[in-house]
N, C-alpha and C positions, 0 to 999 in steps of 0.2 A: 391415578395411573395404575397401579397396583391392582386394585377391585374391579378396575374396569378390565384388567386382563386376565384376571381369576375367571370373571364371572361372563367371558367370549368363549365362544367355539368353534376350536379348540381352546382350552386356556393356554394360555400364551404370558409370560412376566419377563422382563428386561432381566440382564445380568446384573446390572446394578447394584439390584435388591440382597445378591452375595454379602455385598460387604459392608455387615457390621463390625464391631471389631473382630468377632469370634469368627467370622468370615474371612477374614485379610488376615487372620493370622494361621488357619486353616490356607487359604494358598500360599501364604510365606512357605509352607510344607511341602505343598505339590510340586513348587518349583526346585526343590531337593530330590525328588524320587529319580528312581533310579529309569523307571520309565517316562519320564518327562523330562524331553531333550530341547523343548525349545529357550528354558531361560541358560540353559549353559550354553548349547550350541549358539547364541545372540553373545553371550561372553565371551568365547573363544573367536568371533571372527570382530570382537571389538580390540582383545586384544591382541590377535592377528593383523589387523588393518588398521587400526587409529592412528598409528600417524601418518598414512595418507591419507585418514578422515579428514585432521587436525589441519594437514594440509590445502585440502580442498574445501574444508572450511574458512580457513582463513579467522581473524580476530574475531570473536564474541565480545558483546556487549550482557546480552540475557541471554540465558535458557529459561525456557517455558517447559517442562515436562507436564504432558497429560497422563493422568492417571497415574502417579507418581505412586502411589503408597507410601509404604516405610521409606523412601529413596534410595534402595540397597544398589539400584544402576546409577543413582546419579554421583555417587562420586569417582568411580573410573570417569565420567567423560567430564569433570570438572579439571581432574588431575590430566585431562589430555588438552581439554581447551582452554584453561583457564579465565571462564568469565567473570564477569564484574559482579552480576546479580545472577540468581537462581530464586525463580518461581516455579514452586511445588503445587500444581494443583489435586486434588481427588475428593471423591465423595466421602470416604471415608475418617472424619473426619482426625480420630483418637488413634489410629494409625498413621495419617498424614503428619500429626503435630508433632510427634514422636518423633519419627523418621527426619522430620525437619533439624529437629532440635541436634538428634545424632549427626547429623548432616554438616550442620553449621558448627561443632566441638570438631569436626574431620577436615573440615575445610574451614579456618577461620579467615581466609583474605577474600571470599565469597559472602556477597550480601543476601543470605539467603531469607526468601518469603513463603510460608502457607496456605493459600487461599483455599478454603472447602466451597467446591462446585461440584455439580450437577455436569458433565462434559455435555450429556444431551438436549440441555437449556442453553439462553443464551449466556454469553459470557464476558464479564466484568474485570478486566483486568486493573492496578492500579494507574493515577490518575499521571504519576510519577514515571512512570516505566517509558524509558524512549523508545520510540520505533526501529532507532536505528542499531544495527548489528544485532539482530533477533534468532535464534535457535529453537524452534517446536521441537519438540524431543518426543517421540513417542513410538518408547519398546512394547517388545512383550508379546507383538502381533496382534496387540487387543483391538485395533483396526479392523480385525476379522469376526468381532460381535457382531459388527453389524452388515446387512442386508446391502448389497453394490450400490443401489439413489440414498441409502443411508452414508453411507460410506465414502460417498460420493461428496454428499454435504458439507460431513465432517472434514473434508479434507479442504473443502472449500472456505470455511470457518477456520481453520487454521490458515492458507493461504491467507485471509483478510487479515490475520495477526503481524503479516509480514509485511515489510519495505521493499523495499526494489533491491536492496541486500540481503534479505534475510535469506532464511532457508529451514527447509525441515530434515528430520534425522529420524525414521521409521523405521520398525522391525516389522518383516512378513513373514507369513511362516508357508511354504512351496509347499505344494502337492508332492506324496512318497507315496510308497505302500503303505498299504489300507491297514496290512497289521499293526505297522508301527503307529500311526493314525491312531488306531481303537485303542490300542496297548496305554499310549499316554492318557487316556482320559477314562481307563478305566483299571488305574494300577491296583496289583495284588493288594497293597493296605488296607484299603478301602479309603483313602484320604480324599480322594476327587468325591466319594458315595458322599463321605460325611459331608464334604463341601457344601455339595448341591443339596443336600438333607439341609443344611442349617439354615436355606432359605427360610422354611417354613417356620423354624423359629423367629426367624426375622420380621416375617409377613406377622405373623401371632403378636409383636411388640406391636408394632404400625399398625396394625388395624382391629386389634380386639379380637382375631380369628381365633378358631381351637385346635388347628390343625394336628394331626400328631403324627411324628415322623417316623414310626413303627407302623403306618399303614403304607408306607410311601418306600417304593425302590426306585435306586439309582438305575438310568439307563441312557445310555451312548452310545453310537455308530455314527460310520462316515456314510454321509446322503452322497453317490458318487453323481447324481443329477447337478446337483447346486453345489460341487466341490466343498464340502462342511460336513463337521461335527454338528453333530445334534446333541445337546443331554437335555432330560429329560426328567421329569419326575412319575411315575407310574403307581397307580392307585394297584397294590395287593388284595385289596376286597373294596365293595359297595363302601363309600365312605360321603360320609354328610356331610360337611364343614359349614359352621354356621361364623359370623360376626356382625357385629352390630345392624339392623338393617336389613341384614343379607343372609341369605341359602343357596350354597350350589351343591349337588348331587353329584359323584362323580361314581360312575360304573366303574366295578373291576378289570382292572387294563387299561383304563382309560389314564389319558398322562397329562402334565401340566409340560410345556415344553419351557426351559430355561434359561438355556443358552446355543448360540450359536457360534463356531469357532471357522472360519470361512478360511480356505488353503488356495492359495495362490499362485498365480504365474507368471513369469517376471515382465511376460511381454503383456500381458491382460491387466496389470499393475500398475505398468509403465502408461496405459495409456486411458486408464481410473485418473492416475496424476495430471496426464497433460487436459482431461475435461476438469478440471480443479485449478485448472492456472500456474501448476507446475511443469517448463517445458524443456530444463533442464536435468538427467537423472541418472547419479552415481548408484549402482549396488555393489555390493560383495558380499560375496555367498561364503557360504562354509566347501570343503572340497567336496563333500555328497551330495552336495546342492540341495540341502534340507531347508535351509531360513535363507533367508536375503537383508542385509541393511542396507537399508537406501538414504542417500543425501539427494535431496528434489531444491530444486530453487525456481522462481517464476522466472 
């Protein structure tokens, strides 16, 4: 997957490929800057609104979080819904296990699990896990990686995880100005630069490449055609990257694209869900109307 998207034109590689550990612990960062408002703005209207979440929730049995990381969101909504089990999933996996462990010493009357998955494969949950009173949990707006028939999928594949009680519980992040937009994903530190730089270290373990990340800048703008963030990675001069097997050439300027961070509207959201099988849908928004949390149920 990897080589195959190095070596297309344009290069193109999943966000995925972020997070090693040195990657997840590099956005553990981003989401502290002072210009990156989507993990606190998701915190404040959690703990602005959860107990009408909690409410309209109703009992849990599981949470399923995607993309969990370290689980630094998943003990607020343990402590709001109190369920029985918590399954942690993510790619990552020395970060997941971690996160778990701290998770389960913060909540001991929570049966908590780690399962390391791949979100974009299929998915294997335990054999034990009942269907019934089910929560997909999925902050962050990481939902906006991916491409609207992507996206589309994903939410479809969640849906299948559910009963006729269940429900999912997602963070979007809304369309603002462009400044603020760009601001978050290209803050003064340079911590989002190094972020997207540590891919290439990453690709250099997995696949024997030689990349070096002193030919390579950070580069981010809002595409206002496709509502998204683009980052990107941009060749500073003529650079060769060879690894096993393989040669790509890449011209000066030329970019490897990264990631995509897709900005939302609540009514073009709303109805992403209902072609997913989701046809009931709570949100609440922050008062700027910056992020949205949504409770969707089939």
């Amino acid at each position: 997957d990897l080589v195959a998207g190095l070596l297309a034109t344009p290069a193109s590689v999943s966000p995925k490929y972020f997070y090693d550990a040195r990657g997840s612990e590099l956005f553990g960062d981003i989401t502290q800057l002072p210009e990156y408002y989507p993990t606190r703005t998701e915190q404040q209207i959690m703990a602005t609104h959860g107990s009408a979440m909690a409410q309209q929730i109703g009992p849990v049995g599981t949470v399923i979080e995607w993309g969990a990381g370290n689980c630094a969101k998943a003990c607020q909504l343990c402590a709001l819904l109190a369920p029985e089990r918590f399954v942690a999933l993510d790619i990552s996996v020395d970060c997941l296990q971690a996160g778990a462990e701290q998770l389960q010493a913060q909540c001991p009357a929570v049966e908590v699990q780690a399962l390391a998955a791949d979100l974009t494969a299929d998915l294997t949950l335990p054999t034990d896990l009942p269907l019934e009173r089910r929560l997909v949990f999925y902050p962050g707006s990481s939902i906006g990686n991916f491409d609207p028939p992507q996206a589309l999928l994903l939410l479809q594949r969640m849906r299948a995880l559910l009963g006729t009680d269940g429900a999912l519980l997602i963070g979007i992040d809304l369309v603002k100005p462009v400044e603020v937009l760009e601001a978050a994903y290209n803050d003064a530190a340079g911590v989002t630069a190094a972020f997207n730089r540590n891919l290439l270290r990453h690709a250099n373990r997995l696949i024997g490449s030689n990349f070096d990340e002193r030919d390579w800048a950070h580069h981010a703008f809002f595409n206002a055609g496709r509502s998204r963030i683009e980052m990107h990675l941009k060749a500073l001069r003529d650079v060769v990257v060879r690894w096993p097997g393989h040669t790509r050439r890449f011209a000066k300027g030329e970019t490897i694209h990264t990631e995509n961070s897709h900005k939302f509207r609540l009514d073009g959201f709303k109805a992403l869900l209902a072609l997913a099988g989701f046809s009931k849908v709570q949100p609440w928004t922050d008062a700027q109307g910056w992020y949205a949390v949504v409770l969707a149920r089939p």
